[in-house]
TIZA-503575 format. One record per residue (C-alpha): residue number from 0; residue in one letter; x, y, z. Coordinates in nm, 4 decimals. Each point is the difference from the previous one (the first is absolute). Example, Ala and Ser with C-alpha at 12.3 -4.5 7.8 and 13.67 -1.06 7.14 Angstrom:
2
ATOM  lumdren  lomar         u         v         w
ATOM        0      A    1.2300   -0.4500    0.7800
ATOM        1      S    0.1370    0.3440   -0.0660
This chain:
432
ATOM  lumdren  lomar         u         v         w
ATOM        0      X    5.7958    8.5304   11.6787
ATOM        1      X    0.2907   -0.0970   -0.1539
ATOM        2      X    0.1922   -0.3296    0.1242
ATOM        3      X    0.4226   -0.0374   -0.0590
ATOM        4      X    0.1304   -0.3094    0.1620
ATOM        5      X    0.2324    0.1081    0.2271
ATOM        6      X    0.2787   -0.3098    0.0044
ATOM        7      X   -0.0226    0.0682   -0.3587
ATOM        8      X    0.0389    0.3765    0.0120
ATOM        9      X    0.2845   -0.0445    0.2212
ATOM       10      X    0.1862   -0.2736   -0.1924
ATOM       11      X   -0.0391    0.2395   -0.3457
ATOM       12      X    0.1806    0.2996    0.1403
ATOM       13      X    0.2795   -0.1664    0.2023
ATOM       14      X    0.0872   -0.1582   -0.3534
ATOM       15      X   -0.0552    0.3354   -0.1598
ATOM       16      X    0.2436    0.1307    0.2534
ATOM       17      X    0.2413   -0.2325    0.0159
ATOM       18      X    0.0077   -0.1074   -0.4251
ATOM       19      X    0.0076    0.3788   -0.0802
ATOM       20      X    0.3655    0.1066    0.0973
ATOM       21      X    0.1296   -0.3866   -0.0297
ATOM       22      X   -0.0860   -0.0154   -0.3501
ATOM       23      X    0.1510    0.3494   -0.0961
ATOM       24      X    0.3332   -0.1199    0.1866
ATOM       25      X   -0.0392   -0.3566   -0.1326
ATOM       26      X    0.3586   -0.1438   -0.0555
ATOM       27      X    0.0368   -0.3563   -0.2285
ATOM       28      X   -0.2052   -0.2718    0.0728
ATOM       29      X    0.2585   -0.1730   -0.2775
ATOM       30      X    0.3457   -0.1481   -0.0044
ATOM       31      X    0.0525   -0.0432   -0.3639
ATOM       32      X    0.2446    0.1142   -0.3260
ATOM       33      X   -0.2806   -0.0348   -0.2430
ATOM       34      X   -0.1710    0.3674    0.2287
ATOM       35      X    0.3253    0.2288   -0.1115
ATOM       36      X   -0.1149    0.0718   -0.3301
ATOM       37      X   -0.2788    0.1990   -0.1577
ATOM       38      X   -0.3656    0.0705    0.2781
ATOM       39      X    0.1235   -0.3046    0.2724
ATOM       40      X   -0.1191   -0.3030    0.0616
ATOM       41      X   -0.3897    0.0316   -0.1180
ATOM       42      X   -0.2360   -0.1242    0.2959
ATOM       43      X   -0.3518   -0.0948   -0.0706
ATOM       44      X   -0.2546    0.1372    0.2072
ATOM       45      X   -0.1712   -0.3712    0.0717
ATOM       46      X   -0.2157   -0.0721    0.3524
ATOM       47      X    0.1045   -0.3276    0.1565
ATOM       48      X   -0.3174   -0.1422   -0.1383
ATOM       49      X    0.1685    0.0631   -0.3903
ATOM       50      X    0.3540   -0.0894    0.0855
ATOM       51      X   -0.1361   -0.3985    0.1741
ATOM       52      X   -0.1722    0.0065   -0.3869
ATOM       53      X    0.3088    0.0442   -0.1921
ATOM       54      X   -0.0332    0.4078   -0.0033
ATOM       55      X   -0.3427   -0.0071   -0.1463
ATOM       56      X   -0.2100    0.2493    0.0038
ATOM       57      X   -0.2027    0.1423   -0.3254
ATOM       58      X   -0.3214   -0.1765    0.0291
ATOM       59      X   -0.0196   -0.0674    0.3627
ATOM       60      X   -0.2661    0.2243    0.2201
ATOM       61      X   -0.1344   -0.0257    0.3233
ATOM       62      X   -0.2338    0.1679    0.2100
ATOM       63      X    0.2055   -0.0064    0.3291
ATOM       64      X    0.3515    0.0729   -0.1878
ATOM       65      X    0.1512    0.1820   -0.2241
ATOM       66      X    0.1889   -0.0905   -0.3691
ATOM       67      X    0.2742    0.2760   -0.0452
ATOM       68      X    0.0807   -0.1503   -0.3130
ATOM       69      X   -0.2891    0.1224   -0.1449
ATOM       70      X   -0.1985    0.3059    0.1051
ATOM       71      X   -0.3405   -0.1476   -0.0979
ATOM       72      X   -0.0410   -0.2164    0.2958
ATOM       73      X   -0.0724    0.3091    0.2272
ATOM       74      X   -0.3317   -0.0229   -0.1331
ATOM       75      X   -0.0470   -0.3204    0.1962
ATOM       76      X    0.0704    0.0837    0.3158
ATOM       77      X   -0.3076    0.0517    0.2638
ATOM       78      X    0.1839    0.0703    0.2939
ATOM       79      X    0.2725    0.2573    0.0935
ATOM       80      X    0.2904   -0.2385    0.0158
ATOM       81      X    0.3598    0.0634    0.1519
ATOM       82      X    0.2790   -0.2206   -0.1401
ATOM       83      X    0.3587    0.0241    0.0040
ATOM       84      X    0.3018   -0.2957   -0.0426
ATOM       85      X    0.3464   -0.0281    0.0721
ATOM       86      X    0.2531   -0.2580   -0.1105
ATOM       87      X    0.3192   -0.1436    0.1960
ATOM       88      X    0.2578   -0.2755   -0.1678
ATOM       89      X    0.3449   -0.0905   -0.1550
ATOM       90      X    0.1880    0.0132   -0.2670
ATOM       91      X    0.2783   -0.2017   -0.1461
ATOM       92      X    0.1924    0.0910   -0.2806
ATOM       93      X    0.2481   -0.2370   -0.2244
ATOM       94      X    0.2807    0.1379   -0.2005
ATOM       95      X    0.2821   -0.2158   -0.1639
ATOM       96      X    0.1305   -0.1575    0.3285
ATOM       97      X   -0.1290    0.2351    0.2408
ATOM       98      X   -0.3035    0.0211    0.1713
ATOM       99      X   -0.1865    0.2847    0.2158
ATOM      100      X   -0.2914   -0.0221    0.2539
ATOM      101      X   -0.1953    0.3187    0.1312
ATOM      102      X   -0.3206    0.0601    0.1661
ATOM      103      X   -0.2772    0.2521   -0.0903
ATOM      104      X   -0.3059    0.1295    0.0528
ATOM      105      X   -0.2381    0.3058   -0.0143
ATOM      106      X   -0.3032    0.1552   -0.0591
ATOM      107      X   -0.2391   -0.1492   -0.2777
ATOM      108      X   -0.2914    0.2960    0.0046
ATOM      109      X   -0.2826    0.1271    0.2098
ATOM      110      X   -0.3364    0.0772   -0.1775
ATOM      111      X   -0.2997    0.1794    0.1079
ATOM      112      X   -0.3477   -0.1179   -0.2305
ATOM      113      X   -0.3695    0.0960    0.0948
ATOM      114      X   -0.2988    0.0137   -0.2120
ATOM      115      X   -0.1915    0.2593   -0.1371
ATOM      116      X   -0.3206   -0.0959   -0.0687
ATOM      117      X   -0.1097   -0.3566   -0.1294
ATOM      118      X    0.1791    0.0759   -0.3639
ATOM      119      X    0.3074    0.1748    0.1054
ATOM      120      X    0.2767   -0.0627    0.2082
ATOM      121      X    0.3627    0.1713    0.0694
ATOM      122      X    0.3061    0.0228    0.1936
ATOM      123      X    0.3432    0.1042    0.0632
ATOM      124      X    0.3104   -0.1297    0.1760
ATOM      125      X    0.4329   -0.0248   -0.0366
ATOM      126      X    0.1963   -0.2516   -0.1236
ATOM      127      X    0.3638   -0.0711   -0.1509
ATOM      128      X    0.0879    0.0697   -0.3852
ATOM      129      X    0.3276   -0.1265   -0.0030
ATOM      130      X    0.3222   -0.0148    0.1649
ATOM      131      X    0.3514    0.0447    0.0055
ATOM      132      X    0.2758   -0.2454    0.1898
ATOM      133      X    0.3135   -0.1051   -0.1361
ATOM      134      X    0.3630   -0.0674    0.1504
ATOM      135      X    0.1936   -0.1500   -0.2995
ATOM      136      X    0.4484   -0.0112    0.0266
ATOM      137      X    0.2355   -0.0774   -0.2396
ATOM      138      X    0.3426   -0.0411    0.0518
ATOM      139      X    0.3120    0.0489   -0.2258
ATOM      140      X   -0.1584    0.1898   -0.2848
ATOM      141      X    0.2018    0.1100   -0.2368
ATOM      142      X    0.0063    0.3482   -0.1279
ATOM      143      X    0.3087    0.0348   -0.2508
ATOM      144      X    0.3191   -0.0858    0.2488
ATOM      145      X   -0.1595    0.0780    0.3184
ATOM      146      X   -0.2488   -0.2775    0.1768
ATOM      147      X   -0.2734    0.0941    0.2328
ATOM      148      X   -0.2597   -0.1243    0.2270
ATOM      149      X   -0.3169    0.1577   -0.0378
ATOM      150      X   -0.3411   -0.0037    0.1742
ATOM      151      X   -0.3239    0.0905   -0.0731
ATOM      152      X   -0.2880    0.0691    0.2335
ATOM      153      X   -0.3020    0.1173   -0.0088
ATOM      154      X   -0.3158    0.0296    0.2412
ATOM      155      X   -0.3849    0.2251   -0.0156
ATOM      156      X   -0.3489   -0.0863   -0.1966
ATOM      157      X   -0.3157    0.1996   -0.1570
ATOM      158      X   -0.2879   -0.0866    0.1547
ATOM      159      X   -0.3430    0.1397   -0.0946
ATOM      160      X   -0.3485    0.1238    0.1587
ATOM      161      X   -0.2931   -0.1360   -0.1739
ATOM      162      X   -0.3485    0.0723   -0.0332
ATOM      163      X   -0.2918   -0.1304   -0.2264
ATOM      164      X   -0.3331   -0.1093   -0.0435
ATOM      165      X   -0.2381   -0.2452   -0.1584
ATOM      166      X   -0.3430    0.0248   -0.1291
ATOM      167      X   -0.2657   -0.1577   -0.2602
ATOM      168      X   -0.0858    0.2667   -0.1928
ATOM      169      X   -0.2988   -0.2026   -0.1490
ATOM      170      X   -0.1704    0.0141    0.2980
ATOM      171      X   -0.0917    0.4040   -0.0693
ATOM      172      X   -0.2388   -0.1745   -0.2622
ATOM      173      X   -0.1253   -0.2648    0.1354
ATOM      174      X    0.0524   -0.2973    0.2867
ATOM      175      X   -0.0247   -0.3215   -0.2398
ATOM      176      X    0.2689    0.1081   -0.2585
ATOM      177      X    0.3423   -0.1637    0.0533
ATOM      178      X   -0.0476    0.0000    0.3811
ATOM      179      X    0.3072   -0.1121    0.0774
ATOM      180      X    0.1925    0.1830   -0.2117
ATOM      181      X    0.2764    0.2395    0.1642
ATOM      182      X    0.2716    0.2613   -0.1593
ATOM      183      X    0.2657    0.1307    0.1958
ATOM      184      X    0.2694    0.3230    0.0190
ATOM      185      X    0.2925    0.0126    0.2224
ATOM      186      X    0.2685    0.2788   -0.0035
ATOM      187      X    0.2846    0.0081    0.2215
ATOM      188      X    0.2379    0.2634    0.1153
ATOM      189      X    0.3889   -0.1796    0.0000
ATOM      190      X    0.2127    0.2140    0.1791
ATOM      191      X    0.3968   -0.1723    0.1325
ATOM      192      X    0.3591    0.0578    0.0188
ATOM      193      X    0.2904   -0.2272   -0.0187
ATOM      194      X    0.3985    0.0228    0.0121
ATOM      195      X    0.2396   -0.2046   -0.1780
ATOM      196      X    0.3763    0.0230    0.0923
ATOM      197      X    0.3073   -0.1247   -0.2316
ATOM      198      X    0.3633   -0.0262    0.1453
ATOM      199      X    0.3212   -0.0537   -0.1836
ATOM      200      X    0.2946   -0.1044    0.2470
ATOM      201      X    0.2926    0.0088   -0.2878
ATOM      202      X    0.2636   -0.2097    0.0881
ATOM      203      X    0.3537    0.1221   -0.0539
ATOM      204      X    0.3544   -0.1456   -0.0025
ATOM      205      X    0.1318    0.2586    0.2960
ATOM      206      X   -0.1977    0.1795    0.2935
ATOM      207      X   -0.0237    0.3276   -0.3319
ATOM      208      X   -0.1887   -0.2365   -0.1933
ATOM      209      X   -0.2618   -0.0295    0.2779
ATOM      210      X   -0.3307    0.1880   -0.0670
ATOM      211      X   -0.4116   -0.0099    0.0644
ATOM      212      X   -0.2706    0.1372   -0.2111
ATOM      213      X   -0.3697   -0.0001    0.1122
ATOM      214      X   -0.2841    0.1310   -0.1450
ATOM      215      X   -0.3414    0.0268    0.1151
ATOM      216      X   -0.3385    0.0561   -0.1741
ATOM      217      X   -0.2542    0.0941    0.1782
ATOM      218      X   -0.3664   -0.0094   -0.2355
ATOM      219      X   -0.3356    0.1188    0.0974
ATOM      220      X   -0.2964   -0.1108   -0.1409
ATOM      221      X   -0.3533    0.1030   -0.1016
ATOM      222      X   -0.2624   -0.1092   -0.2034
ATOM      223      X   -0.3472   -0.0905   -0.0512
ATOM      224      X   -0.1707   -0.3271   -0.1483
ATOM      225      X   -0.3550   -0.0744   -0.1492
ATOM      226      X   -0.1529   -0.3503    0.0325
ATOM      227      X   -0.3409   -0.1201   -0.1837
ATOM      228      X   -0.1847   -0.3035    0.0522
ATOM      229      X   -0.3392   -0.1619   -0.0797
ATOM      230      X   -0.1348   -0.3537    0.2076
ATOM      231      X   -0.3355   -0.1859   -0.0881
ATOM      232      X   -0.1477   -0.2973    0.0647
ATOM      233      X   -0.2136   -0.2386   -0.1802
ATOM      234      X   -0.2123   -0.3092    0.1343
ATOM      235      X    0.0689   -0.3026   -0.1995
ATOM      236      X   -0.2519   -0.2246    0.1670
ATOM      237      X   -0.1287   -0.0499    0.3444
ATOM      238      X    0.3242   -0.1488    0.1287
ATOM      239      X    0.2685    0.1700   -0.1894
ATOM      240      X    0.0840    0.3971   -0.0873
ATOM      241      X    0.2600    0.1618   -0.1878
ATOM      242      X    0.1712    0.3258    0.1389
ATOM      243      X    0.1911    0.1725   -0.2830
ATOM      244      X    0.2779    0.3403    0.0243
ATOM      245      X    0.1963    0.1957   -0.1834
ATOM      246      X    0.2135    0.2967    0.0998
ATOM      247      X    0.2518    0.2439   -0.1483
ATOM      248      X    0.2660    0.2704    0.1473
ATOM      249      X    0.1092    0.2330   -0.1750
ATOM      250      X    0.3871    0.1249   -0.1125
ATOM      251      X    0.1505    0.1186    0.3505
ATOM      252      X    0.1981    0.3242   -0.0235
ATOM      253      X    0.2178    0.0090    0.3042
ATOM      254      X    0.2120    0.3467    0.0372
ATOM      255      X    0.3637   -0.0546    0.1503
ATOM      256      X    0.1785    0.2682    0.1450
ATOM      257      X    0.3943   -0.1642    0.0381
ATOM      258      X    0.2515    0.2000    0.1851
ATOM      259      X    0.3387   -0.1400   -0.0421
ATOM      260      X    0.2537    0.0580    0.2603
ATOM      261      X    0.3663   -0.1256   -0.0684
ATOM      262      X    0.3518   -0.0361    0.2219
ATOM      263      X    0.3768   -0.1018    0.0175
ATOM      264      X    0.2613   -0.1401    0.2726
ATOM      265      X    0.3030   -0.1532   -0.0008
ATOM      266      X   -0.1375   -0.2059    0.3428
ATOM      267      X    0.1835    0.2399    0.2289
ATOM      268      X   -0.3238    0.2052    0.0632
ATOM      269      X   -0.3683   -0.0322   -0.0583
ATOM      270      X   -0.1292    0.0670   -0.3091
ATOM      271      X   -0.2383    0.3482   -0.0359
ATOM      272      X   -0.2736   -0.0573   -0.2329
ATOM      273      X   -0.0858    0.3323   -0.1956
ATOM      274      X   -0.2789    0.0608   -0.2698
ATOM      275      X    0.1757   -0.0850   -0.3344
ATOM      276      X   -0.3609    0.0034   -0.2033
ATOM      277      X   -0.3939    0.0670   -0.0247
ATOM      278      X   -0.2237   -0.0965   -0.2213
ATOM      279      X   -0.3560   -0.0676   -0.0181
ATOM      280      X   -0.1989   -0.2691   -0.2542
ATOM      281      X   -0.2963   -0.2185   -0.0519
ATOM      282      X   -0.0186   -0.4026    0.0418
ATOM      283      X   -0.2330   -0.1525   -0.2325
ATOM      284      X   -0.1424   -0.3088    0.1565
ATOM      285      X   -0.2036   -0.2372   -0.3039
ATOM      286      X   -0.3758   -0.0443    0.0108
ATOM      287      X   -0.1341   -0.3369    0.1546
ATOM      288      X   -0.3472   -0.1808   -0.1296
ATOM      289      X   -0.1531   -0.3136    0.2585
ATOM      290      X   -0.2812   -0.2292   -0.1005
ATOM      291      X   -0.1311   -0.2697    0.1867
ATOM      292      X   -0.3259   -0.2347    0.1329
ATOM      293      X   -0.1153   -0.1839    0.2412
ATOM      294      X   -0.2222   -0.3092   -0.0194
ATOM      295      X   -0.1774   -0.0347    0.3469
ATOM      296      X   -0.1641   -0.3455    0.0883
ATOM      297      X   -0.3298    0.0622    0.2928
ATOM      298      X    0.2267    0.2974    0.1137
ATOM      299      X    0.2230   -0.2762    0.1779
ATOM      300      X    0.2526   -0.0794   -0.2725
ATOM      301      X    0.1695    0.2540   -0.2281
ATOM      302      X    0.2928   -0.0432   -0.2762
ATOM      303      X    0.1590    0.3001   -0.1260
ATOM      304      X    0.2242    0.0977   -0.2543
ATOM      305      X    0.1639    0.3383   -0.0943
ATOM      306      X    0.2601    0.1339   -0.2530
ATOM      307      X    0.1811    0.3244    0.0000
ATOM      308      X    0.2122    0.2017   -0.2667
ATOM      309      X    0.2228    0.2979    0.0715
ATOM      310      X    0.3038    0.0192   -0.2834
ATOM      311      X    0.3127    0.1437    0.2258
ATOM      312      X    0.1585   -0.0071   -0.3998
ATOM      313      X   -0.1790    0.3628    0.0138
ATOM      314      X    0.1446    0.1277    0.3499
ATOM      315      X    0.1940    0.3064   -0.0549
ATOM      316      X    0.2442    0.1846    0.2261
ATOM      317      X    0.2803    0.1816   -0.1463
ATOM      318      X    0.1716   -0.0047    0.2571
ATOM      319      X    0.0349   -0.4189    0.0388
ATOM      320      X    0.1190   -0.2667   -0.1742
ATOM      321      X   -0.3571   -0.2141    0.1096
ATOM      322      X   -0.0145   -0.3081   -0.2772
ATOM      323      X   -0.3909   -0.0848    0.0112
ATOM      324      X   -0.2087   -0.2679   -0.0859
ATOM      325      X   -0.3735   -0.0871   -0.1477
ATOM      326      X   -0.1029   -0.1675    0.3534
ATOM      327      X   -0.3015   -0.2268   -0.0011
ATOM      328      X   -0.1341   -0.0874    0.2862
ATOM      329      X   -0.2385   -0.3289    0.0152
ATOM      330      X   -0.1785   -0.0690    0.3694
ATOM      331      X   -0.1996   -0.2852    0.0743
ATOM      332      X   -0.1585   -0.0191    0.3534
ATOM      333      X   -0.3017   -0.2231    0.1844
ATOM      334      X   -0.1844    0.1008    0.2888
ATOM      335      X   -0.2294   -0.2362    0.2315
ATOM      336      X   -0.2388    0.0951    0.2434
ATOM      337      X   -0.1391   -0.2769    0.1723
ATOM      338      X   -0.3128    0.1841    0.1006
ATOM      339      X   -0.1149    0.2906   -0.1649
ATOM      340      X   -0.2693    0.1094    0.2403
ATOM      341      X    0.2406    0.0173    0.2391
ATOM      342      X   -0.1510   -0.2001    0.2584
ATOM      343      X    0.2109   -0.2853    0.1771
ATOM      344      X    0.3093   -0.0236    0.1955
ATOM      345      X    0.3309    0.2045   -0.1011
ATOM      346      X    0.1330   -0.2639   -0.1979
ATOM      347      X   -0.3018   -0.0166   -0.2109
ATOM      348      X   -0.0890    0.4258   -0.0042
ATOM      349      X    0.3870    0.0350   -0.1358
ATOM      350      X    0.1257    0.0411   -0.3340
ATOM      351      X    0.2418   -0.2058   -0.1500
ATOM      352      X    0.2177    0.0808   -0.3038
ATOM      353      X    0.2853   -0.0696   -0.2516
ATOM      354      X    0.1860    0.1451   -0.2939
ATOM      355      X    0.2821    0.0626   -0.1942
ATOM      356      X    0.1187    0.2347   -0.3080
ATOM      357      X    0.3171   -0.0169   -0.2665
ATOM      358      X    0.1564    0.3004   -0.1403
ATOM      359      X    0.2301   -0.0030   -0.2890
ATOM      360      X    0.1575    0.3643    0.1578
ATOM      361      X    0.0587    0.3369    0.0628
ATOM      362      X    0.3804    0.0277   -0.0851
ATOM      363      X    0.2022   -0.1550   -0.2638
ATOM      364      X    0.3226   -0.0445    0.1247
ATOM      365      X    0.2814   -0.0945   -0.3490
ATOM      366      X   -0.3149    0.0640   -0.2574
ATOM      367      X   -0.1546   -0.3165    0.2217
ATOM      368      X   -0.3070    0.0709    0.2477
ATOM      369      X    0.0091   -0.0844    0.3574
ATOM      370      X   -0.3100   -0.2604    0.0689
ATOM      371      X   -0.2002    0.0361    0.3261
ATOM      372      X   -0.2356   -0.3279    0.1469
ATOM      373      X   -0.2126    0.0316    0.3181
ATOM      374      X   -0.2044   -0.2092    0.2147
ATOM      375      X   -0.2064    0.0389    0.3169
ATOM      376      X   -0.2802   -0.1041    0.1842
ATOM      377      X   -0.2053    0.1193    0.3020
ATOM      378      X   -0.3287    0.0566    0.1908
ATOM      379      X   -0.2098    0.2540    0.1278
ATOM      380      X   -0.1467   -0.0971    0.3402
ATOM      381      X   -0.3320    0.1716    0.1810
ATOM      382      X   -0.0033    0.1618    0.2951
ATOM      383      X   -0.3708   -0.1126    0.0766
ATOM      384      X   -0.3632   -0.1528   -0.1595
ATOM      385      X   -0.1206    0.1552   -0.2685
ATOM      386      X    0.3638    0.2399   -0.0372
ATOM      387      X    0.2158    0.0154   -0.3099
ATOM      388      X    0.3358   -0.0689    0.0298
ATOM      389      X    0.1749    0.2447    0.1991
ATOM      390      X    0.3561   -0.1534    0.0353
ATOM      391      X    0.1638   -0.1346   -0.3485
ATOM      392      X    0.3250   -0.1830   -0.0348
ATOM      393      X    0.2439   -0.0395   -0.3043
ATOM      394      X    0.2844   -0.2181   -0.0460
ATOM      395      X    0.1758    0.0905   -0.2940
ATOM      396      X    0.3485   -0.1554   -0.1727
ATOM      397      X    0.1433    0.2045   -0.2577
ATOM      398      X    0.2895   -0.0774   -0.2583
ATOM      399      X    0.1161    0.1948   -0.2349
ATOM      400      X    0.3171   -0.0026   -0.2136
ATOM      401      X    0.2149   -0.3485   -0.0604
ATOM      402      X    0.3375   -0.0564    0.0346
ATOM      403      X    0.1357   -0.0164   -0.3828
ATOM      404      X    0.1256    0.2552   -0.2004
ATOM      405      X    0.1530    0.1739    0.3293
ATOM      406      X   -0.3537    0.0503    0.1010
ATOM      407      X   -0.1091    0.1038    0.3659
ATOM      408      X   -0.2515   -0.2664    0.1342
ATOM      409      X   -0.2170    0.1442    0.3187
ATOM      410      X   -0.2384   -0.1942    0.1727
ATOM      411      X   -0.2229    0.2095    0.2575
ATOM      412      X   -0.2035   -0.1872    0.2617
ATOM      413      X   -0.2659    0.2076    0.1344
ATOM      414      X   -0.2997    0.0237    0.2474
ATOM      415      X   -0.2937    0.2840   -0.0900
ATOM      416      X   -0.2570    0.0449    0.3030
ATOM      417      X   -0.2674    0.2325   -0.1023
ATOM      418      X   -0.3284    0.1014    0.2272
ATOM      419      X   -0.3295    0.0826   -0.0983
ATOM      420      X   -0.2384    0.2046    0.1925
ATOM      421      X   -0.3655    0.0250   -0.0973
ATOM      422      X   -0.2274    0.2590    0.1264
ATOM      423      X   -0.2706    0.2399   -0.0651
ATOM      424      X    0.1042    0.3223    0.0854
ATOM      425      X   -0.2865    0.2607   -0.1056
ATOM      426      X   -0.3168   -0.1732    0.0930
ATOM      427      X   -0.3106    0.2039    0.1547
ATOM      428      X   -0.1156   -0.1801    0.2405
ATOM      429      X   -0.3428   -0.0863    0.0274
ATOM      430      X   -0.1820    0.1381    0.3414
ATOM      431      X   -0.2759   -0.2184    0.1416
């Protein structure tokens, strides 16, 4: 007889049925100039367990939750576990003497992971890729005699559906050789669509002299993306081990079909946008390589650290005037858990944590990049004895950008909840 939790059963297919159409209609979950050129504003796929540590992620494995930084730690899981995270916060932007506030918030991801036998595990789920939101004006531009105010907007994302597994391959020879030892494959699906509007309201001398253009692009977007990872672990001594991982995706091909659609007043009327253009090419999104460990003290304390490469020098759109940059990403995190059996009160059963990354940037902005700086902390807290954390937290500041050089400066203040659900789903029981 086969045994499916029902709480958890129900719980998986409301998200399935709810996350399915939002993500496909997903608008923005940004406010932000630095999204209107080249693929958006690139979002990580990080639980709120990686985003308290600073966005780490390549090493770390668990057997009640999953890494989807790195597609070996399916192979850890022993339980069919449910988790999904959201994030809600501000936004404040400085520029020259003005300054902008907005509030935000969407969807992180929703992942499905389950093991397959005591070697191999796998899963699925949906998450964000990027995303597009922008509302940038100028005002008297000049274009030869005439000035103009212009405005450019633009709103949509590509999100992806993921699947992948994780196995020790070792294992088909024999039980003792690198047991711990894990390599991963994830491949996603990215499917989105976005619109980006420019308006020119030329100013004249006399009412003649009066006139709008618009144009609107509207892009769809497909695409698929290959991610490879391998975890191990290695015991130092009888208090300490050392988890080690490294993991690589692949150059993303991302087909854009643009349709352009153009239009003229002179303000006495609306304007009627008609198709002015078509066209159809390929975004080339640069490879990425992770590596990173974790030193764990008596399973209670663990330091991480993690660095990540992915040279946006390479991105290539023909269509865009994107100015990349050879980001490095360096993430340093801690995580304490008071007691590792689990046993205690709530305080003592929870998980505490606390990290932070630098980035030298995506975008160059004048031939000079655009640095990014986080920090965050949070906690994972049990639902009951002997329970993994089922509720996790994130607090998360963000800054990216200064104020030199004419240089946007952002600061996002953020919350990430995530949940965790643990259960065995295929289990015969036994009849007495």
């Amino acid at each position: 007889m086969i045994f499916l939790n029902s709480t958890l059963k129900a719980i998986f297919f409301v998200f399935v049925g709810i996350s399915l159409p939002a993500i496909t209609l997903a608008q923005s979950s940004v406010n932000t100039p630095y999204s209107s050129d080249g693929f958006g504003n690139s979002i990580a796929t990080n639980t709120a367990e990686n985003v308290a540590l600073g966005k780490y992620g390549t090493s770390f494995n668990s057997p009640f939750s999953v890494n989807l930084n790195n597609p070996a730690s399916y192979k850890s899981i022993i339980y069919t576990t449910f988790q999904a995270s959201a994030f809600f916060g501000s936004e404040r932007q400085y520029y020259k003497d003005s300054t902008r506030n907005t509030l935000n918030g969407n969807f992180n991801f929703g992942s499905l992971a389950f093991p397959i036998n005591k070697w191999i595990g796998a899963g699925f789920g949906f998450a964000p890729f990027s995303s597009f939101g922008y509302n940038i004006k100028k005002t008297n531009v000049s274009y030869g005699n005439q000035l103009a105010d212009v405005s450019y907007s633009g709103d949509g994302s590509i999100n992806k559906a993921f699947c992948g597994f994780g196995m020790n391959p070792f294992k088909l020879i024999s039980d003792s050789i690198m047991p711990d030892f894990s390599f991963g494959l994830s491949s996603s699906f990215l499917f989105g669509r976005a619109s980006r509007t420019s308006s020119t309201n030329f100013l004249g001398t006399d009412t003649s002299g009066l006139y709008i253009n618009q144009s609107l692009k509207e892009n769809n977007y497909r695409g698929m993306a290959l991610v490879y990872g391998i975890q191990n672990k290695f015991k130092l001594n009888k208090n300490f081990n050392l988890k080690i991982g490294i993991s690589y995706e692949g150059k993303i091909r991302i087909n854009n079909k643009e349709n352009l659609l153009s239009g003229t007043t002179n303000g006495s009327s609306g304007i009627l946008l008609v198709l002015a253009d078509s066209l159809e090419n390929n975004i080339f999104v640069p490879a990425s390589y992770s590596a990173g460990f974790g030193i764990v003290f008596k399973e209670s304390i663990s330091l991480f650290f993690d660095y990540k490469m992915q040279d946006f020098s390479q991105f290539k759109f023909a269509q865009n005037n994107f100015s990349g940059n050879l980001n490095q990403i360096y993430s340093l995190g801690i995580q304490y858990l008071p007691k590792p059996d689990l046993k205690g009160n709530v305080l003592e059963r929870s998980v505490y944590r606390l990290g932070g990354y630098s980035s030298n940037g995506v975008y160059k902005i004048n031939n000079t990049a655009v640095p990014e700086i986080g920090l965050s902390f949070g906690f994972g807290l049990s639902a009951k004895y002997q329970s993994p954390p089922m509720l996790n937290l994130a607090f998360e500041y963000i800054q990216r950008g200064n104020t030199g050089r004419d240089f946007l400066l952002e600061k996002f203040y953020r919350v990430n909840v995530g949940i965790t659900i643990n259960d065995r789903w295929f289990v015969k029981r036994k009849i007495e």
